[in-house]
SEMARFI-644763 format. One record per residue (C-alpha): residue number from 1; residue in three letters; chain; x, y, z. Coordinates in steps of 0.02 Angstrom, whole numbers, plus 50000, padded with zeros to 5 digits. Example, Ala and Ser with C-alpha at 12.3 -4.5 7.8 and 13.67 -1.06 7.14 Angstrom:
<atom k="1" r="ALA" c="A" u="50615" v="49775" w="50390"/>
<atom k="2" r="SER" c="A" u="50684" v="49947" w="50357"/>
This chain:
<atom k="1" r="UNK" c="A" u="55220" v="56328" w="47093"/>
<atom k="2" r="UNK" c="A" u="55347" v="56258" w="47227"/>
<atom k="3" r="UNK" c="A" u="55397" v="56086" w="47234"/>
<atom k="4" r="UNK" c="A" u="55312" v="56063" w="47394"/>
<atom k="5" r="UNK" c="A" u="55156" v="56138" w="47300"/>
<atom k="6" r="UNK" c="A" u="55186" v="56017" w="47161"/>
<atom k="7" r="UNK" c="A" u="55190" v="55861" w="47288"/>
<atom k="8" r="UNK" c="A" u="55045" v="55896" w="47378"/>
<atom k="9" r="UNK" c="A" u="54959" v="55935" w="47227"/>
<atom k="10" r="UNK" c="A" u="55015" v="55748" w="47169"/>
<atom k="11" r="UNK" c="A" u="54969" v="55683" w="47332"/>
<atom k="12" r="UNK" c="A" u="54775" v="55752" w="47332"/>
<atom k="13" r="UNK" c="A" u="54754" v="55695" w="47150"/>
<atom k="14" r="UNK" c="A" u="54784" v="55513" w="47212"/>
<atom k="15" r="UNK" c="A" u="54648" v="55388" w="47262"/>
<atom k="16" r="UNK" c="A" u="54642" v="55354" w="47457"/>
<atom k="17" r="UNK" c="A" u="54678" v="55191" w="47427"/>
<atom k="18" r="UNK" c="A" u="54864" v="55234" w="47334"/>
<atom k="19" r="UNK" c="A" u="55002" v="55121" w="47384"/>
<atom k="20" r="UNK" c="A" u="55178" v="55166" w="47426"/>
<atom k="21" r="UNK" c="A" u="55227" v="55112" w="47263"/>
<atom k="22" r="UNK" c="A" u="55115" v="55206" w="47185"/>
<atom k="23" r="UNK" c="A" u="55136" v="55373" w="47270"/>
<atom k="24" r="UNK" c="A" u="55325" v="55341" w="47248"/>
<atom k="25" r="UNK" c="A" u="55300" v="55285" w="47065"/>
<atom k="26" r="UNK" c="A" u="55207" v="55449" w="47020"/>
<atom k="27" r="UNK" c="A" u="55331" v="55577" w="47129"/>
<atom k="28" r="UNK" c="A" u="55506" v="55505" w="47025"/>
<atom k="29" r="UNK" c="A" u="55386" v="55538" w="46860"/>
<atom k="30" r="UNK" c="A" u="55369" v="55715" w="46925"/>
<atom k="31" r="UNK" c="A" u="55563" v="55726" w="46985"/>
<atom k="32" r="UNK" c="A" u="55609" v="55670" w="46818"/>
<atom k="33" r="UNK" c="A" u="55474" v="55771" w="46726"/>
<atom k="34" r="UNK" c="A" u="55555" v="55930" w="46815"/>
<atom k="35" r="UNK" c="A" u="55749" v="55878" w="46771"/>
<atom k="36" r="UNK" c="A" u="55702" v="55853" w="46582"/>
<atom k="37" r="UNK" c="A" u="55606" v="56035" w="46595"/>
<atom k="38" r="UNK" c="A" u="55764" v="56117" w="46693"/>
<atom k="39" r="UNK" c="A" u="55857" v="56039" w="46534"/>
<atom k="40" r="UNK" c="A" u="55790" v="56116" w="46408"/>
<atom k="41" r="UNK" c="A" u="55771" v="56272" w="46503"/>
<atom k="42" r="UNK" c="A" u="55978" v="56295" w="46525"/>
<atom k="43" r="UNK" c="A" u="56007" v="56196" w="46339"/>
<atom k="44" r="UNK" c="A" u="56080" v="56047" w="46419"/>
<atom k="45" r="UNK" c="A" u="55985" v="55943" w="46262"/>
<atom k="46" r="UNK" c="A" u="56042" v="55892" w="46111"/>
<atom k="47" r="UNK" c="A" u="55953" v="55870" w="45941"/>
<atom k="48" r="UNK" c="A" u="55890" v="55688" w="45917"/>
<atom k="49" r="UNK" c="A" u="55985" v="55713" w="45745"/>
<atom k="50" r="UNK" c="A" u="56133" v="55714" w="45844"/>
<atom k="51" r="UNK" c="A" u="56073" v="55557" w="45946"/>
<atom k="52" r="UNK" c="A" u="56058" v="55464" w="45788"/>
<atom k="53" r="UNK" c="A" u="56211" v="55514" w="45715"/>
<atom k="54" r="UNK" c="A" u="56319" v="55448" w="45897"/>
<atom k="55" r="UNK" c="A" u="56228" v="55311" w="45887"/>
<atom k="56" r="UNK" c="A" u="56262" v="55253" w="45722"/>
<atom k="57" r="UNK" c="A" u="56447" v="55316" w="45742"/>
<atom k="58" r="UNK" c="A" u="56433" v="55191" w="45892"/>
<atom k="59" r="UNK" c="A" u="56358" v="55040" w="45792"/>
<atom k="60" r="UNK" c="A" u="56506" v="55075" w="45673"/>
<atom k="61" r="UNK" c="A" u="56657" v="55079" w="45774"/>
<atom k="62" r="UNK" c="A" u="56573" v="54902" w="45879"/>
<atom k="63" r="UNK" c="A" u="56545" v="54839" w="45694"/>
<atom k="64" r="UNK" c="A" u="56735" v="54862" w="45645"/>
<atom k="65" r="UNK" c="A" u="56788" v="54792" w="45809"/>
<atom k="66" r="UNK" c="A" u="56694" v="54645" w="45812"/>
<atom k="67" r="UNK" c="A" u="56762" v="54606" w="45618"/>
<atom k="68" r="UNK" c="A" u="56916" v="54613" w="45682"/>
<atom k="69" r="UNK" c="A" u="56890" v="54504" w="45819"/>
<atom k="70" r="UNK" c="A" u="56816" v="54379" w="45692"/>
<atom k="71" r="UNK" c="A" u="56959" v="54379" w="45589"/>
<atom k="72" r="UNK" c="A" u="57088" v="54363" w="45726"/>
């Protein structure tokens, strides 16, 4: 399916009465929908083990820093 295809198909599955908004709203879920799928397709993800692991790397490193500002 085409991403025209894919639009119209979202536009005929709203009500008649859709907003702006609304159409808007459901078109970047779509878009975004489509970038997370062309992700995974090329590998472009990572593990959410590695996600937690950077993140408490992160929390670390802002830990340290900010007991070092304290004991300035």
């Amino acid at each position: 399916m085409t991403v025209k295809d894919k639009i119209f198909k979202a536009i005929q599955e709203m009500p008649q009465d859709v907003t702006f908004d609304e159409l808007m709203e459901r078109l970047n879920l779509l878009y975004k929908v489509e970038q997370g799928h062309q992700a995974v397709t090329t590998g472009e993800t990572i593990l959410s083990e590695e996600v937690k692991q950077k993140l408490q790397e992160g929390a670390i490193k802002r830990a340290k820093r900010d007991l070092e500002l304290t004991q300035e």
